[in-house]
N, C-alpha and C positions, 0 to 999 in steps of 0.2 A: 504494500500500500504506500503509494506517496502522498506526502503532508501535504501535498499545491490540492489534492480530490478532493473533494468532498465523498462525505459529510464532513465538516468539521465542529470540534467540541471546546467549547472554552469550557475549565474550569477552574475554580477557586480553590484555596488552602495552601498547606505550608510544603516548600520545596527545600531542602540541605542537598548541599555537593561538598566533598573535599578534596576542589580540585585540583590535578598536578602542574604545576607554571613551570614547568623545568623546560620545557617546549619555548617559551615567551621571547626568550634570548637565540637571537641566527646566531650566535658563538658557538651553541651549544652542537650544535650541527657538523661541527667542523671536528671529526675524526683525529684528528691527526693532531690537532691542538688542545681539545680537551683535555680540562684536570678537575680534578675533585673540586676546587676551589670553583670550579664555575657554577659550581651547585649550591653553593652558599645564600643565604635568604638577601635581596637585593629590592630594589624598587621594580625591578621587572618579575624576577623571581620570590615573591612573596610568600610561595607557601610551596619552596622545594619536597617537601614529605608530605603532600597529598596524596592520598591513597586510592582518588578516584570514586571512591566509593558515593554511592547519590544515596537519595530516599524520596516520595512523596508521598502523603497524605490527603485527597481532596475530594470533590464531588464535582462531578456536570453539573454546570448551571446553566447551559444551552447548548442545543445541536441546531446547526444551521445546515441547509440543502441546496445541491445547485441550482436551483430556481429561484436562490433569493430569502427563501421562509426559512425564518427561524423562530424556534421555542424553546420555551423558556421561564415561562412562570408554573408554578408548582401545580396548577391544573392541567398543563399541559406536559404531565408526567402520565396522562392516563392515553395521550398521542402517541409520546415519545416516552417509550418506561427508563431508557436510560436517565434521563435528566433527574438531577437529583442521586444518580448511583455513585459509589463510591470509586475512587482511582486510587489503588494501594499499590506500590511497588519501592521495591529496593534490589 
């Protein structure tokens, strides 16, 4: 499935990532000159020992269709049963 299709789904609640910036720096790229010390926490590289690891926690609060229509209020959970479902993943 690609994100550009439809249906698409906004929803609400809370998102964590710890993500790895060791990427942030083109230095870091360069094989042959890398050292430990490029790993060090820096204004580009802020959070060297991110693990990557995400989480979220949330609910649909609307699904919209190619046609334009969307729903979205909580009576329009008995159109769309998704709306209002939960989004758990880690």
């Amino acid at each position: 499935m690609n994100y550009l299709l439809y249906p698409h789904f906004h929803f609400s609640g809370t998102f964590r990532a710890d993500v790895y910036t060791g990427n942030n720096k083109n230095t870091n790229f360069d094989i042959k000159n890398f050292t430990q010390s490029d790993m060090l926490h820096s204004r580009e590289n802020w959070n060297p020992k991110g693990s990557g690891e995400w989480s979220v926690s949330a609910s649909v609060t609307q699904a919209c269709y190619a046609s334009g229509n969307c729903v979205g209020d909580e009576e329009d959970s008995v159109i769309e049963p998704i709306v209002g479902a939960p989004i758990l993943g880690k």
